[in-house]
C-alpha atoms as one frame of an Amber mdcrd trajectory, in Angstrom:
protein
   0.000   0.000   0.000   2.901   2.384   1.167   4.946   1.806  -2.283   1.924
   2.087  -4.289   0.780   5.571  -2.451   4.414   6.692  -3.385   4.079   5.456
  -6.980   0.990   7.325  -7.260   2.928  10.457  -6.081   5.970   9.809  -8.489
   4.381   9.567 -11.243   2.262  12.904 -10.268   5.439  14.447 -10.313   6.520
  13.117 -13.275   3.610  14.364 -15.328   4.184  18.085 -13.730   7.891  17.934
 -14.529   7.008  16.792 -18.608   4.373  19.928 -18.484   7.236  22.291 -17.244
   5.703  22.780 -13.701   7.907  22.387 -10.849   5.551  23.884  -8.121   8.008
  26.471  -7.377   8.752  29.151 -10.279  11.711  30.932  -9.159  11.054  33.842
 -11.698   7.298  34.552 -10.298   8.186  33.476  -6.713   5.310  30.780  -6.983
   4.499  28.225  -4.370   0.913  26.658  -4.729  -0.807  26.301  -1.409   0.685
  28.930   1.038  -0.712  31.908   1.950   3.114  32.733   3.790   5.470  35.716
   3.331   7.107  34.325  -0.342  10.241  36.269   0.425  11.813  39.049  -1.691
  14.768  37.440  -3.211  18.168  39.664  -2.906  19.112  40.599  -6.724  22.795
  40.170  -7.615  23.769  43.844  -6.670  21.801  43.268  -3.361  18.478  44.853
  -4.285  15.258  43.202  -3.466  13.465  41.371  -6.396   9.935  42.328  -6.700
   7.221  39.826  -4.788   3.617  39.075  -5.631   1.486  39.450  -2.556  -0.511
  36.518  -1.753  -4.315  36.483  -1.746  -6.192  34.249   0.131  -8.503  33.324
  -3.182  -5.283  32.693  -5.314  -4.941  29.072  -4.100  -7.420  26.945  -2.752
  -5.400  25.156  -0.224  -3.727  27.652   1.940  -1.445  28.151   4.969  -2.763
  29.676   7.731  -0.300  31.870  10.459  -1.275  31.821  13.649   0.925  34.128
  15.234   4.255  35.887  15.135   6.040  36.836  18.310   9.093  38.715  18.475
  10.763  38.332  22.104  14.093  40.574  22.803  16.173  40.763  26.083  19.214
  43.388  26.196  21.676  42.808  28.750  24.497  45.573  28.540  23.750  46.342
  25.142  23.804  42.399  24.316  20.680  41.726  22.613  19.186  38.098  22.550
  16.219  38.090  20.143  13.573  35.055  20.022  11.269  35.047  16.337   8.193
  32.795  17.096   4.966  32.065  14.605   2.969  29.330  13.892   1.763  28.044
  10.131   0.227  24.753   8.915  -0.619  23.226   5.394  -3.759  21.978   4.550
  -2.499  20.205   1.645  -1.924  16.764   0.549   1.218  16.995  -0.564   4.433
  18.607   0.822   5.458  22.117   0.418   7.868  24.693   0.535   7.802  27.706
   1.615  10.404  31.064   1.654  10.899  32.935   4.407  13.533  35.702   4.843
  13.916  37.401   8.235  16.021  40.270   7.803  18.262  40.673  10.698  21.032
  43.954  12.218  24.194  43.292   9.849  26.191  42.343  13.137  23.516  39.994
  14.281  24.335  36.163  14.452  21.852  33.068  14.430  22.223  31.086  17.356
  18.832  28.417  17.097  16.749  27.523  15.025  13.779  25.111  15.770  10.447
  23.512  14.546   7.875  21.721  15.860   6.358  19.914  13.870   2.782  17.678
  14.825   4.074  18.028  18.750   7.692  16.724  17.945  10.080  19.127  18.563
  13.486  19.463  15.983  16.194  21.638  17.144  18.524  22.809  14.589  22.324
  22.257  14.042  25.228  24.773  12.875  27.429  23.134  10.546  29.833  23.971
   7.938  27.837  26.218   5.096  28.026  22.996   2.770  27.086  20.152   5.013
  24.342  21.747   5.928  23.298  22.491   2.550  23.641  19.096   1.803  21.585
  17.895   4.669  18.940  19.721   3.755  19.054  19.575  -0.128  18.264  15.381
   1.137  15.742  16.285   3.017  13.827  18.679   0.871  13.993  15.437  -1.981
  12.595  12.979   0.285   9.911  15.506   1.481  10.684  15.769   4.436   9.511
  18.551   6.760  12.904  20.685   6.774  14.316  23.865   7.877  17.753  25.650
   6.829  18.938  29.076   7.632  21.838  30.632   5.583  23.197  34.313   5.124
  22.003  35.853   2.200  22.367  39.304   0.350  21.504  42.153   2.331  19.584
  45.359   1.671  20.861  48.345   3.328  21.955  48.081   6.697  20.963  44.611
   7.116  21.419  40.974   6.731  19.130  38.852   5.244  19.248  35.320   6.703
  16.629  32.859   4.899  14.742  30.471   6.200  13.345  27.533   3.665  10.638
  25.764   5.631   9.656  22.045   3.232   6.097  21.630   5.150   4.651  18.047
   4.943   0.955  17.540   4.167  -1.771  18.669   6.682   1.319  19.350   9.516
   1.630  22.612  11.513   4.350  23.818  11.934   6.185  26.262  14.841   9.549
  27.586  13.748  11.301  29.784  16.421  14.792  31.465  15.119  16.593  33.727
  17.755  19.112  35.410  17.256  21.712  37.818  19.011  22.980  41.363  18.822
  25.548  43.786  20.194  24.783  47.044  19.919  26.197  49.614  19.081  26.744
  53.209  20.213  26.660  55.493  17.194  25.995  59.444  17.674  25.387  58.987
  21.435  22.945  56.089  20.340  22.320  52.559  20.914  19.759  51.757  18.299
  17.848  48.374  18.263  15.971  47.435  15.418  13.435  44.890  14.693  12.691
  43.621  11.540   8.937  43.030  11.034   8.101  42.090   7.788   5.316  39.008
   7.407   4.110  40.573   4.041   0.239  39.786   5.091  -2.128  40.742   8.284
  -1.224  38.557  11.388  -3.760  37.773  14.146  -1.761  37.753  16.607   1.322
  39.755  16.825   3.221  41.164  19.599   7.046  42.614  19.952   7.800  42.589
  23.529  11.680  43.883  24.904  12.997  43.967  27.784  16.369  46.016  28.526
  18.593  46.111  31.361  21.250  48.301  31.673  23.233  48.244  35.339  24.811
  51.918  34.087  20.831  53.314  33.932  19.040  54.681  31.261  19.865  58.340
  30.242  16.851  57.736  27.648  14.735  55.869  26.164  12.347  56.555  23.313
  10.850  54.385  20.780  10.036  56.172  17.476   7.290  55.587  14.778   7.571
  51.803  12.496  10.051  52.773   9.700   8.608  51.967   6.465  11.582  53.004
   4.393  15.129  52.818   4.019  15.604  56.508   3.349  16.691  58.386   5.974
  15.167  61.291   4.204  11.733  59.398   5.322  12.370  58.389   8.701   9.784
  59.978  11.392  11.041  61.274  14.879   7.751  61.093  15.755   6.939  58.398
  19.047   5.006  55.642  18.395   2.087  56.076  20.627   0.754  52.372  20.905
   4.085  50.842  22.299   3.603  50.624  25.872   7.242  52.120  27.450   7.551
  51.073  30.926   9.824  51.897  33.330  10.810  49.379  36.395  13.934  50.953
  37.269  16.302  53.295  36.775  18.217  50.048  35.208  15.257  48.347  33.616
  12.684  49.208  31.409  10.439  47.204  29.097   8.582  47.808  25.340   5.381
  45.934  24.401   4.080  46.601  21.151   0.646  44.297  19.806  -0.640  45.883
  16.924  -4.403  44.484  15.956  -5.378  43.608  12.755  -7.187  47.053  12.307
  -3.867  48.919  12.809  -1.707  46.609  10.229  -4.385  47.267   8.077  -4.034
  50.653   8.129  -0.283  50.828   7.217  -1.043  49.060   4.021  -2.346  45.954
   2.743   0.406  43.682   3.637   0.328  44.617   7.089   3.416  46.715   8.717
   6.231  46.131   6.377   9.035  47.985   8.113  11.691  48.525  11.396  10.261
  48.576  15.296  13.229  50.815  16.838  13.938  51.491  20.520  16.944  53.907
  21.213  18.720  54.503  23.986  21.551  55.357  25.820  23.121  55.198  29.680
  24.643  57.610  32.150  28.180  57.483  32.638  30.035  58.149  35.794  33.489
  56.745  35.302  35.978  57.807  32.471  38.331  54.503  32.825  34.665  52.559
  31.531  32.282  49.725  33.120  33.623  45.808  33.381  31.277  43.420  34.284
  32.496  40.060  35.194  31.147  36.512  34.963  32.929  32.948  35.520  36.285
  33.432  33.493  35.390  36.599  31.436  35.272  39.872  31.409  33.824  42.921
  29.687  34.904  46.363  29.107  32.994  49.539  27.732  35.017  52.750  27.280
  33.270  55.714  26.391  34.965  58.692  28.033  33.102  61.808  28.573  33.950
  65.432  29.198  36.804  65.657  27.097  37.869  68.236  24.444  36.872  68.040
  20.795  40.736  67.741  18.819  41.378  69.654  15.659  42.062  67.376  12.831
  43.213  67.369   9.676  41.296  65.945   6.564  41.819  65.168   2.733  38.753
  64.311   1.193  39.452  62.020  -1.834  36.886  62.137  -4.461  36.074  59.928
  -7.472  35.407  62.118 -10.140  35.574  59.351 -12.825  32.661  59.134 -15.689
  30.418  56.062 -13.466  30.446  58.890 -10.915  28.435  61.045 -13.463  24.343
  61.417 -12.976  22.741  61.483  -9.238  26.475  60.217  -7.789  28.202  63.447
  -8.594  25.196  65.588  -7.509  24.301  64.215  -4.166  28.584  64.724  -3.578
  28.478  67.936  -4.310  25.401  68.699  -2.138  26.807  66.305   1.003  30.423
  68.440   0.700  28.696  71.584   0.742  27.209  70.453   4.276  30.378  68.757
   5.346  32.833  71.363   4.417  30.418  73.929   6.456  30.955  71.931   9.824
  34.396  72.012   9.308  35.672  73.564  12.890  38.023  76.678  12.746  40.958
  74.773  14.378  40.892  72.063  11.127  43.099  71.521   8.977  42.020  70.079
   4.916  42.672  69.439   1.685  40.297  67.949  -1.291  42.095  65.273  -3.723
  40.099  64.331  -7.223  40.441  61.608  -9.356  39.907  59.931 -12.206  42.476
  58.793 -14.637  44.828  61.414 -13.242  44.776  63.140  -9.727  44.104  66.760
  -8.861  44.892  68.338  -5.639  42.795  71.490  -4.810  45.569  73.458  -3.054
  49.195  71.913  -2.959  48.785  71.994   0.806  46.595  71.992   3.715  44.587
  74.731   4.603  42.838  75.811   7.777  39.142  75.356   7.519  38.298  79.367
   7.750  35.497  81.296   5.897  37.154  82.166   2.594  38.940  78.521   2.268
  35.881  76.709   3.179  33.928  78.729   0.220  36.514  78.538  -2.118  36.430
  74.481  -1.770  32.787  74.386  -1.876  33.419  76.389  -5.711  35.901  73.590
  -6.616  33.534  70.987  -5.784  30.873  72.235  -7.476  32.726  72.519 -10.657
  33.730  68.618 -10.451  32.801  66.861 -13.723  32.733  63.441 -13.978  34.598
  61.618 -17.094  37.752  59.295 -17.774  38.722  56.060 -15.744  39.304  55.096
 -11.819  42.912  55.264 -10.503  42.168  54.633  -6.569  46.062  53.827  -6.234
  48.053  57.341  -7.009  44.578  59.105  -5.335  45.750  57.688  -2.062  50.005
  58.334  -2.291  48.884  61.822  -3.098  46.774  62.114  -0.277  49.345  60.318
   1.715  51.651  63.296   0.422  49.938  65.847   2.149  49.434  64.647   4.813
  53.158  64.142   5.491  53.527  67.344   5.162  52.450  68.457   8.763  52.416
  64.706  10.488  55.571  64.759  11.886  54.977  68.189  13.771  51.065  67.964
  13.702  49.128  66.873  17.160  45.969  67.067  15.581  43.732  63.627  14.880
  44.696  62.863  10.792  42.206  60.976   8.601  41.965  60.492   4.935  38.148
  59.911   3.294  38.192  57.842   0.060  34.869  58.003  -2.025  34.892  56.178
  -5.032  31.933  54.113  -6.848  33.120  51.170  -8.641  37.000  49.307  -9.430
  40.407  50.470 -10.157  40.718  50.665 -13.923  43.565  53.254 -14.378  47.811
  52.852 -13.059  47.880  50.061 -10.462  44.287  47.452 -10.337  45.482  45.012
  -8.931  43.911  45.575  -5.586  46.052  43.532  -3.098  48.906  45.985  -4.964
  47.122  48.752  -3.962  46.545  47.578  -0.101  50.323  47.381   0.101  51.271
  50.273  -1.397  48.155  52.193   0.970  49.973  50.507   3.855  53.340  51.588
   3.263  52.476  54.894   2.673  50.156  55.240   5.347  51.694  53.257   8.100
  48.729  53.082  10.065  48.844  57.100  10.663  46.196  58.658   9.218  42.749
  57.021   8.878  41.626  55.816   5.928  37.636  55.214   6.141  36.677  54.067
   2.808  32.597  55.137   1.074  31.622  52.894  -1.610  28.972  54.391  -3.712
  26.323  51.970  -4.970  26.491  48.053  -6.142  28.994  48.174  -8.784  32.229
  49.524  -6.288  34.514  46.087  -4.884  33.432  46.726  -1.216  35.029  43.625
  -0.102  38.343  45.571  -1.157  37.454  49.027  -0.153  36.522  46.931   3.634
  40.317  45.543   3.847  41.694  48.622   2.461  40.305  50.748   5.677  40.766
  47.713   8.525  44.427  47.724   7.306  44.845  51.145   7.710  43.155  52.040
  10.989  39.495  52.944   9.610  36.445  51.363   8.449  34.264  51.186   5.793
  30.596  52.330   4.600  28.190  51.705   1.922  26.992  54.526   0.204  23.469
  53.429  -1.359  21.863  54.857  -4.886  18.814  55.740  -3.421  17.852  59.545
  -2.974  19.357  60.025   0.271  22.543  59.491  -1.028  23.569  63.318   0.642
  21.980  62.043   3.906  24.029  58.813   4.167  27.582  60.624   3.172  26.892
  63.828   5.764  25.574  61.150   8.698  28.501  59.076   7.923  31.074  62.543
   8.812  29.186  63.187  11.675  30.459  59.942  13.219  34.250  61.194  13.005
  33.854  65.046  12.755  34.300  65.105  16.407  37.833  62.546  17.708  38.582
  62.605  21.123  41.257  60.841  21.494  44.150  59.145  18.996  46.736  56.224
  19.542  44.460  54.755  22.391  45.678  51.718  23.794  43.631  49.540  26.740
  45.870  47.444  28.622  45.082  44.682  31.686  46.991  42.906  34.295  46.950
  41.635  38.313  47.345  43.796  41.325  48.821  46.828  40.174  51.261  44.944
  37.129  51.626  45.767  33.817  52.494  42.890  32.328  49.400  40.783  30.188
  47.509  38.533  32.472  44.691  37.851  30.409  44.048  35.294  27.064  41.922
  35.911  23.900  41.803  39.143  24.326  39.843  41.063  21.353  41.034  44.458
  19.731  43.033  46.761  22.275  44.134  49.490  19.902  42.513  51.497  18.132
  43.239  54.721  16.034  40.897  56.641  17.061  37.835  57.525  19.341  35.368
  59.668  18.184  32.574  61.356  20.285  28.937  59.283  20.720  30.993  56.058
  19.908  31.969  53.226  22.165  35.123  51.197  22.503  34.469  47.297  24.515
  36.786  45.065  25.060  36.218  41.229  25.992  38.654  38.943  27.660  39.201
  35.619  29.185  41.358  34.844  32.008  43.903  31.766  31.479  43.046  30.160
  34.802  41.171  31.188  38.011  40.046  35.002  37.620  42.243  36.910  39.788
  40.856  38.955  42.848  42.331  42.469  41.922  42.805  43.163  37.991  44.583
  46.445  36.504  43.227  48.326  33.746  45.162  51.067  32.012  43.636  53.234
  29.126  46.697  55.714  27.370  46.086  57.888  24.315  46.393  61.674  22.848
  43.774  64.402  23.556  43.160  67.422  22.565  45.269  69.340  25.033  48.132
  66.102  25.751  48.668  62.627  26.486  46.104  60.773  28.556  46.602  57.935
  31.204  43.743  56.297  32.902  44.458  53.719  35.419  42.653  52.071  37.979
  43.069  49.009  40.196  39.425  46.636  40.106  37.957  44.163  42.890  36.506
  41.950  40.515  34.358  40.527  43.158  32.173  43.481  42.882  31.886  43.692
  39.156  29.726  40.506  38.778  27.560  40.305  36.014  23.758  39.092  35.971
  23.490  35.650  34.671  25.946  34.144  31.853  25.551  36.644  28.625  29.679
  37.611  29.622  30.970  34.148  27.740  28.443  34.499  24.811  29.690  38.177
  24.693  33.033  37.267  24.622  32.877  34.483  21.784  30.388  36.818  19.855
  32.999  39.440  19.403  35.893  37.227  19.381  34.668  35.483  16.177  33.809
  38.952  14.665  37.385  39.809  15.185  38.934  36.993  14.015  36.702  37.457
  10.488  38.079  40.942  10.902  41.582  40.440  11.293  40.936  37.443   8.378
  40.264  40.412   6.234  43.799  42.393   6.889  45.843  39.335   6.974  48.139
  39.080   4.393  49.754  35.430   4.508  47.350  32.512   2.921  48.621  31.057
   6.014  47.373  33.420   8.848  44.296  33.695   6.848  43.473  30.098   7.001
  44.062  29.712  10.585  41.892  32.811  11.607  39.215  31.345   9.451  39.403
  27.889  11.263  39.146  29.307  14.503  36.429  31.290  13.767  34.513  28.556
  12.456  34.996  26.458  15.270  34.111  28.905  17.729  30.848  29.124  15.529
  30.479  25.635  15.936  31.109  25.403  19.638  29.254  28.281  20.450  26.559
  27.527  17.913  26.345  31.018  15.930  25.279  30.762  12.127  28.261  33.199
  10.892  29.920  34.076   7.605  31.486  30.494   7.896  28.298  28.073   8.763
  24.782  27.295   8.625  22.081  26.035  10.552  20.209  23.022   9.503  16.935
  21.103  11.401  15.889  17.703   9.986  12.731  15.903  10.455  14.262  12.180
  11.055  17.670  10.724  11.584  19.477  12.691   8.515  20.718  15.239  10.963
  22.474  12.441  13.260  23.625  10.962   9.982  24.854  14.606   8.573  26.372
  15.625  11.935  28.210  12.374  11.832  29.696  13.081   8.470  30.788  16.579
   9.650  32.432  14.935  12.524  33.911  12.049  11.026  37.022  10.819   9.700
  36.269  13.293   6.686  37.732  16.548   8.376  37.536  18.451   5.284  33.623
  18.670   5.427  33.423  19.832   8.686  36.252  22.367   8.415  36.227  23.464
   4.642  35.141  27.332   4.281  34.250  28.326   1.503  36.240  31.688   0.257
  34.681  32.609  -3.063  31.704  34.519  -1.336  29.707  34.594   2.161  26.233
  35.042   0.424  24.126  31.746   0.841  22.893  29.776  -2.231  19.347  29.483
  -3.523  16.984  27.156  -1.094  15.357  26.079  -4.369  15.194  22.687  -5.693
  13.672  22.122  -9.203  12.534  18.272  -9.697  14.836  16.847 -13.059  12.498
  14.748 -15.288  15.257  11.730 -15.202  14.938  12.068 -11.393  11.002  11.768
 -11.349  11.366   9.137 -13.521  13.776   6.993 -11.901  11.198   7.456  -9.155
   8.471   6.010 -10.365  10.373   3.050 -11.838  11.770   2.245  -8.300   8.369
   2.337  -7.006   7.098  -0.006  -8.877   9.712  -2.705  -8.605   8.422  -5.331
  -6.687  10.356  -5.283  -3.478
């Protein structure tokens, strides 16, 4: 009875595979029999394809979602968020459906789990292609399965996707959480909720809960953003989140929208960002540490001190892909950044396309007339010829040496360019080298790439190496916006050269292990610098913490002696902390490194930290299976064959297509086996 219910089914399939029809139309974003989110599919330059919204008359045999619950706990700006809902197929036959939850770029998957008719599946973090193959299995068997990979992101976020294969007439309860640190940009921690189910949900409620032992200096939760522009972003409050406050350290959000109010945002329901922002008071300069078990935390965000005078070269692409809406929202963002220029600053513009132009052949200070007379020159930029990134950056290395040697102000150099080098030296490991030596780590380089076409995997290395970071510029019409906000985060350094160092009982030397990033170029007002650390052995009972760096007026030295006893953290988030930024440094310093060697050995260790610590990074993915495959997958990952567990793949971090089309030979060869006598 049981082969000849399968033959029936095989040779179903067969006859939809010789019409063409594979049930899912990757082109139309077709699956028949779910009334789900069909997720936008990320384009090739990152953009999101278009969707069809669902209707409930389109198919006869829909999906019905019982809820979605969205459950977030901060702890010391570590954010732990839990994604909840409920669906179930009325079908006969199994189906897949597409969902994408788009999550903070720095967030990282740490479970995934279904339940599935009462039985509950918890999911596994493996190596990106064993899970894919685990799954892939699944999916062909049809199975009920779940796999979560990183995807390409809009702006601003990641897009993790989450291919649910949902057997006939089951319900299903998939519950992804993820976790967060935030970060303090602008005076600002900002965390964002993604809340996009594409239809009206019954039952829907955000609820977060955040603890901060500092205590809240604010709090405010602002209207749903709708759109990626930040020319469209409200500052108004939104009045039906319930703000409460328990504490002075503790305050919670609930936000349960009824159907009427989705409604009214637009027919697929709210489609956009639940925000809360915040920020804490500050008593000591040296920072907070919190400590739990063998780790420690520490946040450093000094306040009080002077703003420095700095000195600037802006170096600007001026090649012909810059031409159109590019070179106009430039010009319009200098005008605004050359105006907040302070009196004591030093700068210089740079242009570039197949040749390099400097405005003046030195620095000047950032007066009146000189600020005017730069805002003519970068009006009358035209954009034409080819891209030579390389010279742009010796020549604005040139300046800049110029006045280092005697200068005490903070030195950065801003690179905006829009797509590759084409002009002099492309090749652009040459060019990180040649930035390097020139630069040698004194000034900044923060890199802007403007739009989809620009190589910001290069333009990312090029900054790490060189004591910056990088930004995506996005074609969009608040292109201004994005390259003004962007200055405002380092119009204002603080301090330069800082350096956090730890030790026991009043020592200087290093008693600590796995340490994350300790220097850092710069520190820039509204920012935040943490460090996390593990001891080697038993935590000691007194622990030294230095903090040494330029200001405005000289050097600085912080230093204070700690009784860790009374630095105790609530519950266990410390360790997660810890490995959470650990394996974000490690992908970081994978980036600068630049042996094949030290590369390969950063990558491993990240990738078994994911593992251990069970966080769905650059390097793995998460897979739940229905019946024994996942044993049978985790033993292959853990087997004699190494390589599968361990292999990373290098090409690209974006996750592959959760799509499987049905090959006629394979439906064939199906119904043959099923009808060979056993």
């Amino acid at each position: 009875m049981v082969r000849a219910r399968w033959a029936l089914v095989a040779l179903c399939l067969l006859v939809s595979a010789a019409c063409g029809s594979e049930g899912y139309d990757k082109g139309e974003d077709k699956i028949a029999g779910f009334n789900v989110l069909i997720a936008a599919r990320q384009g090739s330059r990152g953009q999101a394809a278009p969707h069809r919204v669902r209707r409930q008359g389109d198919v006869p045999d829909t999906a019905d979602v019982y809820w979605l619950h969205v459950d977030s706990r901060v702890t010391s700006r570590f954010a732990t968020v839990t994604v909840e809902s409920k669906l179930a197929n009325r079908a006969d036959r199994g189906r897949e459906a597409v969902f994408t939850m788009q999550l903070p770029e720095a967030a990282f998957i740490s479970n995934f789990s279904m339940v599935i008719n009462d039985t509950l599946y918890v999911g596994s973090v493996m190596e990106r292609g064993a899970a894919r193959e685990a799954y892939d299995a699944a999916v062909e068997a049809g199975e009920s399965a779940g796999h979560v990979a990183q995807e390409l992101s809009p702006r601003g976020r990641e897009v993790f996707q989450i291919a649910i294969n949902v057997g006939a007439e089951e319900k299903v309860t998939f519950q992804l959480t993820y976790q967060e640190f935030l970060v303090r940009r602008l005076g600002i921690y900002e965390h964002v909720i993604s809340i996009r189910p594409a239809q009206i949900i019954p039952n829907m409620r955000i609820s977060v809960d955040l603890r901060e032992p500092q205590g809240f200096s604010f709090l405010r939760v602002p209207d749903i953003r709708t759109s990626d522009l930040l020319t469209d972003q409200s500052t108004d409050e939104l009045s039906t989140a319930a703000v409460s406050r328990v504490s002075p350290e503790h305050y919670t959000v609930i936000y349960a929208p009824s159907e009427q109010e989705q409604t009214a945002m637009s027919a697929e329901g709210i489609m956009g960002d639940f925000v809360v922002q915040y920020d804490v008071i500050r008593q000591e300069q040296i920072g907070f540490i919190q400590v739990y078990g063998d780790y420690f935390v520490h946040y450093f965000a000094p306040t009080g001190l002077p703003v420095m005078p700095k000195s600037v070269i802006f170096v600007i692409d001026v090649s012909g892909s810059m031409g159109g809406d590019k070179i106009r929202q430039t010009k319009e963002a200098m005008a605004v950044i050359l105006d907040e220029l302070r009196g004591l600053d030093f700068f210089n513009i740079v242009t570039f396309s197949d040749r390099t132009t400097r405005w003046r052949p030195e620095l000047q200070v950032a007066n009146q007339a000189n600020v005017k007379g730069a805002d003519t020159y970068v009006n009358n930029m035209i954009a034409t010829g080819g891209t030579n990134i390389n010279d742009a950056i010796i020549e604005a290395s040139a300046l800049l040496d110029q006045v280092l040697r005697h200068d005490s102000r903070a030195s950065m150099i801003v690179l905006l360019t829009d797509g590759q080098p084409t002009i002099g030296v492309t090749n652009t490991n040459q060019i990180i080298a040649n930035a390097r030596d020139h630069l040698a780590g004194n000034p900044a380089l923060f890199c802007l790439g403007f739009g989809y076409d620009v190589s910001f995997e290069f333009l990312e290395r090029l900054a790490l190496q060189n004591g910056g970071f990088a930004r995506r510029i996005y074609t969009g019409t608040d292109g201004e916006l994005q390259l003004t906000s962007f200055f405002d985060e380092v119009a204002k350094p603080l301090m330069i050269d800082v350096n956090l160092g730890y030790g026991q009982g009043g020592s200087s030397a290093p008693q600590v292990a796995d340490v994350t990033q300790t220097a850092f170029s710069n520190y820039f007002n509204g920012s935040e610098v943490v460090v996390t650390v593990r001891f080697p052995g038993a935590p000691p009972s007194n622990f030294h913490v230095t903090v040494t760096g330029k200001g405005a007026q000289d050097a600085l030295s912080l230093v204070e002696d700690f009784q860790l006893a009374s630095l105790a953290a609530p519950e266990g988030f410390v360790e997660r902390l810890w490995a959470y930024l650990t394996i974000k440094d490690l992908l970081k310093k994978e980036r600068t490194a630049t042996e094949e060697e030290q590369q390969s050995r950063l990558k491993e260790r990240a990738l078994n930290m994911s593992l251990e610590y069970n966080f769905v990074t650059p390097l793995t993915s998460m897979v739940v299976l229905q019946n024994d495959r996942q044993t049978q997958s985790a033993d292959r990952a853990s087997g004699d064959d190494a390589g599968l567990r361990y292999y990373v793949k290098t090409s690209s971090y974006s996750g592959a297509s959760s799509v499987r089309s049905w090959p006629f030979w394979l439906v064939a060869s199906a119904v043959v086996l099923a009808l060979l006598p056993t």
